[in-house]
VMD Tcl script that draws the C-alpha trace (Angstrom):
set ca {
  {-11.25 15.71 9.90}
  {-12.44 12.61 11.64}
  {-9.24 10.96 13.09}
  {-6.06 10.24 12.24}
  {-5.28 8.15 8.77}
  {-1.09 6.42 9.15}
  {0.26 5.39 5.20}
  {3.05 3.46 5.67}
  {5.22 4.19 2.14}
  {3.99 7.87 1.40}
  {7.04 9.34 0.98}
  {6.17 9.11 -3.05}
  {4.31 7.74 -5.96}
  {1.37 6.07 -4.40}
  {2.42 7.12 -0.95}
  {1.86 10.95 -2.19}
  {-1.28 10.88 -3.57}
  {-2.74 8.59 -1.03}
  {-1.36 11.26 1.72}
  {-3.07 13.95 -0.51}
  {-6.37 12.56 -0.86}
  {-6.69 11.18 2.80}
  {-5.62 14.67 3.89}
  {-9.21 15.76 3.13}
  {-10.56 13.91 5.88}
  {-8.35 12.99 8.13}
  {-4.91 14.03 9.47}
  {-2.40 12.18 7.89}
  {0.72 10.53 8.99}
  {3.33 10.08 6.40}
  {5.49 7.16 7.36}
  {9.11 6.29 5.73}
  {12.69 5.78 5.22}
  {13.37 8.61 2.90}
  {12.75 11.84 5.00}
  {13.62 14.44 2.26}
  {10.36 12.69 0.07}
  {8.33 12.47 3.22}
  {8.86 16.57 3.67}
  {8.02 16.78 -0.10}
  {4.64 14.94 0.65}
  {3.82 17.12 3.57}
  {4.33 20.06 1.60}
  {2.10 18.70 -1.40}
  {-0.70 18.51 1.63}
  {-0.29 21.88 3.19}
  {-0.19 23.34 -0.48}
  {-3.76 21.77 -1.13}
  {-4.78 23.54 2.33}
  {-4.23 19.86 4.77}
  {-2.40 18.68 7.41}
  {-0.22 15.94 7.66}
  {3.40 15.26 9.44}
  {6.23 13.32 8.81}
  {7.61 10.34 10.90}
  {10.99 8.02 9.76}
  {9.98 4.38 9.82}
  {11.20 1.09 8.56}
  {8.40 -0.67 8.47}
  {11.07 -4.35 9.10}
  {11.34 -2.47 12.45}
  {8.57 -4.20 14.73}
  {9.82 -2.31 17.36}
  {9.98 0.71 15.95}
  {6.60 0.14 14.26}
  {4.85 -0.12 17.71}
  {6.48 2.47 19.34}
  {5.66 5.51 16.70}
  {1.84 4.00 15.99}
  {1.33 4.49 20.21}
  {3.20 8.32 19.80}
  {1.36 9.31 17.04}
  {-1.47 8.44 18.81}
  {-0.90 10.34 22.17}
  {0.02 13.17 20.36}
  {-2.65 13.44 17.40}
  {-5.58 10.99 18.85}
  {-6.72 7.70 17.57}
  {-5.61 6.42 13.88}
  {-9.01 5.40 12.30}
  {-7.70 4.39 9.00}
  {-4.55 2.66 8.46}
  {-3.15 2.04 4.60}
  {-0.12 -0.28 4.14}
  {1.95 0.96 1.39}
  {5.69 0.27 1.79}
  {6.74 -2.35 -0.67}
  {10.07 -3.40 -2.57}
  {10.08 -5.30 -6.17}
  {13.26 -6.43 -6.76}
  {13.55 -9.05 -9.73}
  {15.21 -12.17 -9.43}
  {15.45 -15.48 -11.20}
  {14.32 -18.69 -9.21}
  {17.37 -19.95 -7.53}
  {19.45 -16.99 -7.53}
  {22.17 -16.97 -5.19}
  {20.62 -14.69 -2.90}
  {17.93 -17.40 -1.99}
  {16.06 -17.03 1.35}
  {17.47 -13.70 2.25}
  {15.65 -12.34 -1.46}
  {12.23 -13.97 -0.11}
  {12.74 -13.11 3.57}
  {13.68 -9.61 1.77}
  {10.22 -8.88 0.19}
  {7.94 -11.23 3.31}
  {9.93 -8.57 5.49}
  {8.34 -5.38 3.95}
  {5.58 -6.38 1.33}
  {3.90 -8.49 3.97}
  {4.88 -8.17 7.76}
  {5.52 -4.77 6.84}
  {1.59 -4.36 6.05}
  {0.06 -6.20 8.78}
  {2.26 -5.38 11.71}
  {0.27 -2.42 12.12}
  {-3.03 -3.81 11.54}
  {-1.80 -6.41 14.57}
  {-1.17 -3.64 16.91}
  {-4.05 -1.22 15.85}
  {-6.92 -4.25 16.46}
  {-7.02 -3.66 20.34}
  {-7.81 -0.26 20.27}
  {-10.23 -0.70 16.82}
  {-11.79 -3.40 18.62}
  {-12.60 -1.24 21.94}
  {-13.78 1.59 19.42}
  {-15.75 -0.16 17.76}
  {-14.20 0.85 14.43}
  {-11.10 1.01 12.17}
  {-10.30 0.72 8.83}
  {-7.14 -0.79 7.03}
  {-6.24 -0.98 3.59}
  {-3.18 -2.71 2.01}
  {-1.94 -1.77 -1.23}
  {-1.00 -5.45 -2.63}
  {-0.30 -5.42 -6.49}
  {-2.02 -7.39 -9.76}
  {1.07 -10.10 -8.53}
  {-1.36 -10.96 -5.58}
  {-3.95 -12.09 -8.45}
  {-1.44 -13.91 -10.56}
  {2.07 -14.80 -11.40}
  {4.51 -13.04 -13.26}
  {8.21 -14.81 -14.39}
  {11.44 -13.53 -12.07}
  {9.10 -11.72 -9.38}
  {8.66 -14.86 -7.54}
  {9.57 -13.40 -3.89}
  {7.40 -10.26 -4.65}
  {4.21 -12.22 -5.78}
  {4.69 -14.65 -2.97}
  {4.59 -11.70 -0.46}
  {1.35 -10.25 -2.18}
  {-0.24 -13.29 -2.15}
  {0.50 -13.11 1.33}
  {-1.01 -10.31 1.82}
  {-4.05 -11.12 -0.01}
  {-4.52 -13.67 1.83}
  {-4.27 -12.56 5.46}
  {-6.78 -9.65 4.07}
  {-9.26 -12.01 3.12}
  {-9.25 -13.85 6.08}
  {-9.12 -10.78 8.61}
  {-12.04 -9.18 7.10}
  {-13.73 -12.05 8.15}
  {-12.47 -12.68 11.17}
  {-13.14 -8.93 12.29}
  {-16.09 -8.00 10.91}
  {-18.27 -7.71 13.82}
  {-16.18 -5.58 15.34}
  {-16.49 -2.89 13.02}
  {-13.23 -3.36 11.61}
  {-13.41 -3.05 7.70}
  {-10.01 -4.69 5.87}
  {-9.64 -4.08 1.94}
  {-7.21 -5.04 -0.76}
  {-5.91 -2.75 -3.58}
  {-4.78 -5.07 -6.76}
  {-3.01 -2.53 -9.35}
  {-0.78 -3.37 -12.44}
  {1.93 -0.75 -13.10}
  {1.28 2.19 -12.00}
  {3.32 5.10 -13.00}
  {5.71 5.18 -10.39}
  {9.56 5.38 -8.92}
  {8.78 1.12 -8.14}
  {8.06 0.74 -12.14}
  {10.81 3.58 -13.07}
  {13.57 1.22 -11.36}
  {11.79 -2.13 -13.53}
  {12.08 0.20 -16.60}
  {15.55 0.67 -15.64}
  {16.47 -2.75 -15.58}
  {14.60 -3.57 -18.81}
  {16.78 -0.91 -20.25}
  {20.22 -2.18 -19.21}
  {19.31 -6.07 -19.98}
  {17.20 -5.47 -23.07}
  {19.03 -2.02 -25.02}
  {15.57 -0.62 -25.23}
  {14.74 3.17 -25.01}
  {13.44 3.93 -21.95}
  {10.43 5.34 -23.45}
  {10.37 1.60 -25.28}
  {10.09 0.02 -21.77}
  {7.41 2.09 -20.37}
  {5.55 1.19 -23.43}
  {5.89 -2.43 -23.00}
  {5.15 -2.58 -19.35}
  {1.72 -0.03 -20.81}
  {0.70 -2.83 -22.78}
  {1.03 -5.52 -20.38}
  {-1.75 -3.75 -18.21}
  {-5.24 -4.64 -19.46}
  {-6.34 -1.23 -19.97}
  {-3.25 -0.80 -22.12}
  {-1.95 2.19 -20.23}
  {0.01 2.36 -16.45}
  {-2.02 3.09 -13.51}
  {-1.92 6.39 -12.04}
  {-0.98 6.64 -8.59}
  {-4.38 9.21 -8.11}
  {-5.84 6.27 -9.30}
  {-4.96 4.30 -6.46}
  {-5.93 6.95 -4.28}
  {-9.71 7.27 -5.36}
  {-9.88 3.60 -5.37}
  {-8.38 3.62 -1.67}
  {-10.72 6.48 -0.60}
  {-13.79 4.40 -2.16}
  {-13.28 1.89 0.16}
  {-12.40 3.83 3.30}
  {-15.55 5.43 2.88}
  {-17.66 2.14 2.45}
  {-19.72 0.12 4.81}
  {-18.27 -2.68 3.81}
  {-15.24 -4.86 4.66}
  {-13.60 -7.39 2.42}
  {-13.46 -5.39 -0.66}
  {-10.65 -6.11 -2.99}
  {-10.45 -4.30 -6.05}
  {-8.20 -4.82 -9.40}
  {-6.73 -1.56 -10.95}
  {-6.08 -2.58 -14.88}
  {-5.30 0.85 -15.99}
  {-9.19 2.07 -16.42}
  {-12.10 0.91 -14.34}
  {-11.57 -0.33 -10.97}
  {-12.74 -4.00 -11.57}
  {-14.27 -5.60 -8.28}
  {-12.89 -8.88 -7.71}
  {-14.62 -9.06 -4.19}
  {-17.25 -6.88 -3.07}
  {-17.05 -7.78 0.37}
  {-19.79 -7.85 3.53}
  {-21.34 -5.29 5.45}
  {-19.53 -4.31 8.81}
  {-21.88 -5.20 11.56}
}
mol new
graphics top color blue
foreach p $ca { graphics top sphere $p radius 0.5 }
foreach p [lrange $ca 0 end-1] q [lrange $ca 1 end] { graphics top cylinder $p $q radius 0.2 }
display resetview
C-alpha cells in the first residue's frame, strides 16, 4: 500500500466496490451515514485479504468533514487519493413545493459534499507534491434528464469545478478526474425503480428494464464497473480525465493533460 485512499459514500453499491478495489493499494477509509453498511464494506475488504476502517460522516457537515480528514490522517498517514461518492437523487417536478430547500438538498451533498474535501486536502497535496481526487458525477452531468433538475444541476456542478481544478492544479501534481455513469445497478437506482413502480403499476423487474434500455449500452452499469474505471484513472499520469460509463466501454469524453 502506498497511502491512504478516503471514499466518501462507500457504505454500498459504488461505495463497496470502490472500497474493494482501492483496498489493493492503498488503505482505505470508508466514510458514511449508515454505519451497519460501512461495517459490511470493511468486512467485504478484510475477506479479499485488505484493510480498510470505518468512520460516520455526513458529508453536509463541513465541520465534521475537516475534522475526521485531519484524524484519519494522524492516525493512518497522508490520504493520497480521495474519491467523492456520497450523492442523493431524489425526483422532483420543476416548481415543486419544496423549491430551494430540494436544490440546496442535492448542491449540499452531490456537490459541496464532493469538493469540500478536495478544498481541505490541496494544502497538504500541494506541499507533497501529489494527490489524486476523483468525483463520481453521473451521465446527468453530460445531459439533462426531465424531474431530476436539482440532481443534474449539482452534477453539472461538479463537472464543472473538476474541469476547472484540473487545470488550475496541474503543476502541482494534483490529478482531478470525473466519472460520468448512467444507471448503475445500485440501492440509488433500486429507490428510482421504486418510484416508477408506485406511479407507473409496472413490475419491478419492468422498471429495471426500462431504466436498462435508457443506458446506451442497453444494460445498467455495474458498480465494479465504476471501480475499474476509477482505478484507471488513479493510476494515470494524467489529470483532467473524465470518462462516460454507458453500460459497456468506458467512452472518454476528455482525456485530460499530463501532471507536471
Amino acid at each position: 500500500m502506498t497511502g491512504v485512499a478516503f471514499v466518501s459514500g462507500g457504505g454500498g453499491g459504488i461505495g463497496a466496490a470502490l472500497c474493494r478495489a482501492l483496498a489493493h493499494e492503498y488503505l482505505v477509509i470508508a466514510a458514511g451515514r449508515n454505519r451497519e453498511r460501512l461495517d459490511e464494506t470493511v468486512a467485504a475488504v478484510a475477506a479479499e485479504g485488505r484493510v480498510a476502517h470505518a468512520v460516520e460522516l455526513d458529508v453536509t457537515d463541513a465541520a465534521r468533514t475537516a475534522a475526521v480528514l485531519d484524524e484519519v490522517q494522524a492516525s493512518h498517514g497522508p490520504i493520497e487519493c480521495l474519491v467523492g461518492n456520497a450523492g442523493v437523487a431524489i425526483s422532483a417536478p420543476i416548481g415543486a413545493p419544496q423549491g430551494e430547500d430540494h436544490l440546496r438538498r442535492h448542491l449540499e451533498v452531490n456537490f459541496l459534499g464532493a469538493v469540500r474535501p478536495l478544498e481541505h486536502l490541496v494544502p497538504v497535496w500541494k506541499a507533497a507534491g501529489q494527490g489524486t481526487a476523483v468525483f463520481i458525477a453521473s451521465s446527468a452531468a453530460l445531459m439533462g434528464y426531465p424531474y431530476v433538475s436539482a440532481y443534474a444541476a449539482s452534477k453539472h456542478a461538479l463537472l464543472g469545478y473538476a474541469r476547472s481544478a484540473s487545470q488550475e492544479l496541474r503543476r502541482a501534481g494534483i490529478g482531478v478526474h470525473t466519472l460520468c455513469p448512467h444507471y448503475v445497478d445500485s440501492p440509488m437506482t433500486d429507490q428510482s425503480v421504486a418510484r416508477i413502480v408506485a406511479t407507473t403499476g409496472r413490475s419491478a423487474e419492468e422498471a429495471r428494464e426500462l431504466l436498462a434500455a435508457q443506458n446506451p449500452g442497453g444494460r445498467l452499469v455495474t458498480p465494479d464497473e465504476v471501480a475499474a474505471a476509477t482505478m484507471q484513472v488513479v493510476r494515470s499520469n494524467r489529470t483532467g480525465i473524465v470518462l462516460e460509463l454507458p453500460g459497456g466501454d468506458p467512452l472518454v469524453r476528455e482525456p485530460g493533460q499530463p501532471l507536471e
